[in-house]
C-alpha positions as CSV (number, residue, x, y, z in Angstrom):
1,X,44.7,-28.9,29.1
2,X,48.0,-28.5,27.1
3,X,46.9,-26.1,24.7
4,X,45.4,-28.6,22.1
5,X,42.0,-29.5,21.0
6,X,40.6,-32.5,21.2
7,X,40.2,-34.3,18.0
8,X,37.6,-36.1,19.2
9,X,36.0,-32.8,20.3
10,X,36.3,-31.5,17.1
11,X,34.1,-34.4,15.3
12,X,31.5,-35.0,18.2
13,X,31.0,-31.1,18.5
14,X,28.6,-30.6,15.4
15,X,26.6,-33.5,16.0
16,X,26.0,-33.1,19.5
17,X,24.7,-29.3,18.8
18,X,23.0,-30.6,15.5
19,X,21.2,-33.1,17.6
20,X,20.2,-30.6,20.6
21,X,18.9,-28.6,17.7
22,X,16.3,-31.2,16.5
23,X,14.7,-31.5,19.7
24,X,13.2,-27.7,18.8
25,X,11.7,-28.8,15.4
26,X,8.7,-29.1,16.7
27,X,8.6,-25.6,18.0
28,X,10.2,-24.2,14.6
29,X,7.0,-26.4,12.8
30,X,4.6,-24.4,14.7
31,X,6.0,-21.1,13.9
32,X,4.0,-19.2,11.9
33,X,6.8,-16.8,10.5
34,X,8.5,-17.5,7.6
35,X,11.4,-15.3,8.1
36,X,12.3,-17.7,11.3
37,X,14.5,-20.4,10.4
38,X,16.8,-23.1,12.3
39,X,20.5,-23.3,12.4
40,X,22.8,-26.4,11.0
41,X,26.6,-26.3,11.7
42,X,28.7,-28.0,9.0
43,X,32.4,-28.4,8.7
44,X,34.2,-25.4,6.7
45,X,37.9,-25.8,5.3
46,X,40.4,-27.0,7.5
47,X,39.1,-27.5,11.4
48,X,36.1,-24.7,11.0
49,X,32.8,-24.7,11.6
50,X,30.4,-22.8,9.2
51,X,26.8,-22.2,10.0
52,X,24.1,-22.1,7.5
53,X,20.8,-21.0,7.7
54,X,17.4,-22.7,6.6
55,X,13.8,-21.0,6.5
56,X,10.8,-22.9,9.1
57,X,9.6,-26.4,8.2
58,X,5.8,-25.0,8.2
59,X,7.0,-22.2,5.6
60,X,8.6,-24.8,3.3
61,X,5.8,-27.0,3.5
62,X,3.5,-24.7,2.0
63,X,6.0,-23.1,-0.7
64,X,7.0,-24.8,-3.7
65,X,10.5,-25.9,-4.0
66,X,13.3,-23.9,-5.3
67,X,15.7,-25.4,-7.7
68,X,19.5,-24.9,-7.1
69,X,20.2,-22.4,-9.5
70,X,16.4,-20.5,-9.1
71,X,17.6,-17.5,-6.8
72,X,20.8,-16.7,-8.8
73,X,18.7,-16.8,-11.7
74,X,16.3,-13.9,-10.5
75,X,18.6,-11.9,-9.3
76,X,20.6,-11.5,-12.2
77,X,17.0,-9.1,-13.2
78,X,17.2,-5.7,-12.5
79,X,16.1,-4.5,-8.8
80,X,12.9,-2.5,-9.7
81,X,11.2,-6.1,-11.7
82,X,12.0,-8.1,-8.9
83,X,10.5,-5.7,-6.3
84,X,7.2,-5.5,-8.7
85,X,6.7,-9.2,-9.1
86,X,7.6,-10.2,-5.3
87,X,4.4,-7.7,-4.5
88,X,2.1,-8.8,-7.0
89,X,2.9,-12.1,-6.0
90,X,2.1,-10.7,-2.4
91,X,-1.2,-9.6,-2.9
92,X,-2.5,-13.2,-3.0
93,X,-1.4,-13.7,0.2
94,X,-2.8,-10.5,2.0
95,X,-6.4,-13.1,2.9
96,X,-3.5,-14.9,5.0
97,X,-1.3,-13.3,6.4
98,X,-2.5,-9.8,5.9
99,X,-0.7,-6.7,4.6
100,X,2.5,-7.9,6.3
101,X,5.9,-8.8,6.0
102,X,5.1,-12.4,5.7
103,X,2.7,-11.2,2.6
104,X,5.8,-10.3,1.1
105,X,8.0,-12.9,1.9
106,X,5.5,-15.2,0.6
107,X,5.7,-13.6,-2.1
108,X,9.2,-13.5,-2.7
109,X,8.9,-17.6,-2.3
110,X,6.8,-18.3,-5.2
111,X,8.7,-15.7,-7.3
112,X,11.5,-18.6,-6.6
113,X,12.9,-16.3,-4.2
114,X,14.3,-17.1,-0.9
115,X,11.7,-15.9,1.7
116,X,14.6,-13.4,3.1
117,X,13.7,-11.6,-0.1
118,X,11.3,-9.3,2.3
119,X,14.2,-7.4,2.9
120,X,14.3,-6.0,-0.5
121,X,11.5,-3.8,1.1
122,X,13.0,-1.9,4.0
123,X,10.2,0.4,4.8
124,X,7.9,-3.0,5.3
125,X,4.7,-4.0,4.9
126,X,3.6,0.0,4.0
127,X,5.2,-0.9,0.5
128,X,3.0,-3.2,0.1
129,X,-0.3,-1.3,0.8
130,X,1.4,1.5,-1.6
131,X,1.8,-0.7,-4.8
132,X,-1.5,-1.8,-4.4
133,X,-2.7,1.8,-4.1
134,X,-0.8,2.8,-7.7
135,X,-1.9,-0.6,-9.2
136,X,-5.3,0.0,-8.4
137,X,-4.8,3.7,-9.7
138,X,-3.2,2.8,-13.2
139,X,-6.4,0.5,-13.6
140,X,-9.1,3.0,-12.7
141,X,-7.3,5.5,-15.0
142,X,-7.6,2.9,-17.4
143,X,-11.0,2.4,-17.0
144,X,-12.2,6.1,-16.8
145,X,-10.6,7.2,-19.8
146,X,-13.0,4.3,-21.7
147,X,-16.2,5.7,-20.2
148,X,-18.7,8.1,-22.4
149,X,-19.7,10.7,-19.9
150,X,-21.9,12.9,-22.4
151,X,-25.1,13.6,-21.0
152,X,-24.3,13.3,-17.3
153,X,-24.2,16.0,-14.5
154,X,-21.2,16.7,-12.4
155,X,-22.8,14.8,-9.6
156,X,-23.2,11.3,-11.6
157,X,-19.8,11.8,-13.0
158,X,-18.1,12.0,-9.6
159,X,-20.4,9.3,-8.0
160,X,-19.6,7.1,-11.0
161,X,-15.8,7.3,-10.8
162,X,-15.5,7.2,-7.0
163,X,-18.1,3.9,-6.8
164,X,-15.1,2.3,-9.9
165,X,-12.2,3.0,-7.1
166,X,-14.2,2.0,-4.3
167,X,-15.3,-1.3,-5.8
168,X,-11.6,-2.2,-6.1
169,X,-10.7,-2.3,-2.2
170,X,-13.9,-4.4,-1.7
171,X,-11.9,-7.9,-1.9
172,X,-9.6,-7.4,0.4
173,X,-12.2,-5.0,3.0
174,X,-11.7,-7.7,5.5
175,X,-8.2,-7.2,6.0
176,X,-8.1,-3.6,4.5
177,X,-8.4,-1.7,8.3
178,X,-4.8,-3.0,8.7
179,X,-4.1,-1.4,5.7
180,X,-5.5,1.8,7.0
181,X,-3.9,1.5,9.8
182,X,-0.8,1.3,8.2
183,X,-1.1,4.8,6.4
184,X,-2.5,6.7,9.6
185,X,1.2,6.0,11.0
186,X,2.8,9.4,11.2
187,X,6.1,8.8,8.9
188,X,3.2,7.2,6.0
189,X,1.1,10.0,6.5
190,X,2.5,12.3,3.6
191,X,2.1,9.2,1.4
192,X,-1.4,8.4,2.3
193,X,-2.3,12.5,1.7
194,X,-0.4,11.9,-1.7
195,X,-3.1,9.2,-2.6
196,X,-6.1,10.7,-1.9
197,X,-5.1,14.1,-3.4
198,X,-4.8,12.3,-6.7
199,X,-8.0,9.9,-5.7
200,X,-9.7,13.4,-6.1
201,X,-8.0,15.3,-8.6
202,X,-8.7,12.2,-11.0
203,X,-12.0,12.2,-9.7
204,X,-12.7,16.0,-10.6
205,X,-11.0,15.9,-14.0
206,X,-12.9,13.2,-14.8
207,X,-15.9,15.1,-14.1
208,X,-14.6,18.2,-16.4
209,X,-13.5,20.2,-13.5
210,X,-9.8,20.9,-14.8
211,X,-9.5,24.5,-12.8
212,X,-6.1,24.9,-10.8
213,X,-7.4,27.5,-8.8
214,X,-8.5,28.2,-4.4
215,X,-12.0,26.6,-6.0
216,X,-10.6,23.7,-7.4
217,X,-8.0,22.8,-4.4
218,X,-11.2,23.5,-2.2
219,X,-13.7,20.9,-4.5
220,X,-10.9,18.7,-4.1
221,X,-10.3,18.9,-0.5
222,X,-14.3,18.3,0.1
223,X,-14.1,15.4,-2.4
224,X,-11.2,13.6,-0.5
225,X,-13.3,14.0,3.0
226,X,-16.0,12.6,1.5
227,X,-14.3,9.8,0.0
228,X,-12.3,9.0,3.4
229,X,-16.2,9.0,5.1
230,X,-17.0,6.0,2.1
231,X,-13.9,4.6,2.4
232,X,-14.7,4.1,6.3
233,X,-18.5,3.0,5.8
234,X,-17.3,0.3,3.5
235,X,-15.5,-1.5,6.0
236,X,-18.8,-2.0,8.0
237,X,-20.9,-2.6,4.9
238,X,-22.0,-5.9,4.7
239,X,-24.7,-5.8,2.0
240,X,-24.6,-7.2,-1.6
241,X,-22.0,-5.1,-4.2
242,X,-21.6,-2.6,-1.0
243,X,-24.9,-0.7,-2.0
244,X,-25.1,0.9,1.2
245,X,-21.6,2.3,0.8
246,X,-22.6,4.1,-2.6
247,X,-26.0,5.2,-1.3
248,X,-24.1,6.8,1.7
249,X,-21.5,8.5,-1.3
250,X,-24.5,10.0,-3.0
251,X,-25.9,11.5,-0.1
252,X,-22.5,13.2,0.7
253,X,-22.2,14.2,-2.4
254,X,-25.6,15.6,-3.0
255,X,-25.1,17.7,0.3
256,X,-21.5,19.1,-0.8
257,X,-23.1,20.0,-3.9
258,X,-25.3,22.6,-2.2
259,X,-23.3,23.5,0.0
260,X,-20.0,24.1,-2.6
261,X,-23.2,26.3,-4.5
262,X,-23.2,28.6,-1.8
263,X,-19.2,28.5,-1.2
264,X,-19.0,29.6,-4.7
265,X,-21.4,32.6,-4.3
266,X,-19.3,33.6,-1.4
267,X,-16.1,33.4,-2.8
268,X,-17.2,35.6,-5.8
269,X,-18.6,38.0,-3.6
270,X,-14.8,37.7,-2.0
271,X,-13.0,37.9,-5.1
272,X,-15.3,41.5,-6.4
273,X,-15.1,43.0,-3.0
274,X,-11.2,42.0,-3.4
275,X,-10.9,43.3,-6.6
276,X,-12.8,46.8,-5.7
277,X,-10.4,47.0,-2.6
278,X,-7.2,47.1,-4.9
279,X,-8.5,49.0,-7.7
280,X,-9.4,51.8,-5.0
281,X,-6.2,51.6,-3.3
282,X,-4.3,52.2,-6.3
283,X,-6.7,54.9,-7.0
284,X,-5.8,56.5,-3.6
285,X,-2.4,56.3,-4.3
286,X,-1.9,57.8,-7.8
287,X,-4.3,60.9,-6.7
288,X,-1.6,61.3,-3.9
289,X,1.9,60.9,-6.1
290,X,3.6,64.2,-6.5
């Protein structure tokens, strides 16, 4: 009333709010996001107030604990390491939580990492579903350049490499529509195109096919619809080592063969009929210089 606060106030304040705060626990305990947390007020320099933040009590309960001088101690590593071991770490928790942000966060927790970490990763959960999509690449490419393809046709070539990048989505095809999902999203679009234009132009190298010309980008473009096709009868595919799903990839591939036979005979015929145009309007035009 004059002006003055309360002593009394001042030291009954934090405990009342402390102790209105408890009564939620039970709410925070069942929240299944780790990035929620509650809030504890404890008394700064002089008369102040600070308030600190602490992640869920469900989150902690499954995450190991963090010594005091943990987080400072990972952070003194250079940006791009922590990023790549928060998402490997990550990918054991996509069967959980999905290809989320919680993924991530979880992630970030048993790096040693606070589970605000996630925010290293502003674009979200599509990071995610990206490193996975260059880790699995470096490994195929990995793999292909180990296998003897003497003695095989184009087709077996192609079928062979496209079955190896397949069969590396298939433990996590039941949460890999969400992943899909994900890249349909206009703004992750142009990354997604990105992928499977190298899916295919690793594909056809691998094959022998190492043309840059309007007959390789058109191989190409065939190859990556027929790959999107597997890609979306695997998700459906429950038989044993997704046999279905490469019997379905032959066929496709078995029909794009003819038909890219007949393409080719057609864009010859093209190219000559191309090629006679020029020639005879160059003809016409140096009988008609003065």
């Amino acid at each position: 009333r004059n002006g003055r606060t309360n002593p009394l106030l001042l030291r009954l304040a934090p405990k009342l709010l402390n102790r209105t705060l408890s009564c939620s626990q039970n709410f925070t305990a069942r929240n299944p996001f780790p990035h929620s947390s509650s809030t504890v007020f404890q008394k700064g320099s002089g008369l102040g107030w600070q308030v600190s933040r602490t992640p869920s009590l469900k989150f902690a309960a499954h995450s190991r604990p963090l010594s005091a001088d943990a987080e400072p101690a990972a952070l003194k590593e250079s940006p791009p390491e922590i990023r790549v071991q928060v998402l490997e770490a990550a990918l054991g928790h996509v069967h959980q939580w999905g290809w989320t942000s919680q993924a991530i966060a979880a992630g970030a927790t048993e790096q040693g990492l606070s589970a605000y970490a996630h925010g290293l990763f502003p674009r979200g959960a599509i990071e995610l579903v990206e490193f996975f999509q260059q880790k699995c690449e470096k490994e195929w490419v990995e793999e292909l350049a180990k296998v003897d393809t003497s003695g095989h046709t184009t087709q077996e070539k192609l079928s062979a490499a496209l079955r190896m990048r397949l069969a590396k989505q298939g433990p996590y095809m039941s949460t890999w529509p969400q992943a899909l999902a994900l890249q349909a999203l206009p703004h992750h679009a142009p990354g997604a195109m990105a992928t499977l234009a190298k899916i295919c132009d690793i594909a056809w190298t691998h094959a022998g096919d190492r043309r840059k010309d309007v007959t390789a980008y058109s191989k190409r473009a065939v190859l990556g619809g027929i790959y999107t096709g597997s890609e979306l009868y695997m998700l459906t595919d429950y038989s044993e080592g997704f046999t279905d799903t490469y019997d379905f990839l032959d066929r496709q591939l078995r029909e794009a063969q003819k038909i890219g036979t007949t393409m080719e005979l057609v864009g010859q015929q093209a190219e000559q009929l191309m090629a006679q145009g020029l020639s005879s309007m160059q003809g016409h035009k140096d009988a008609n210089r003065p």
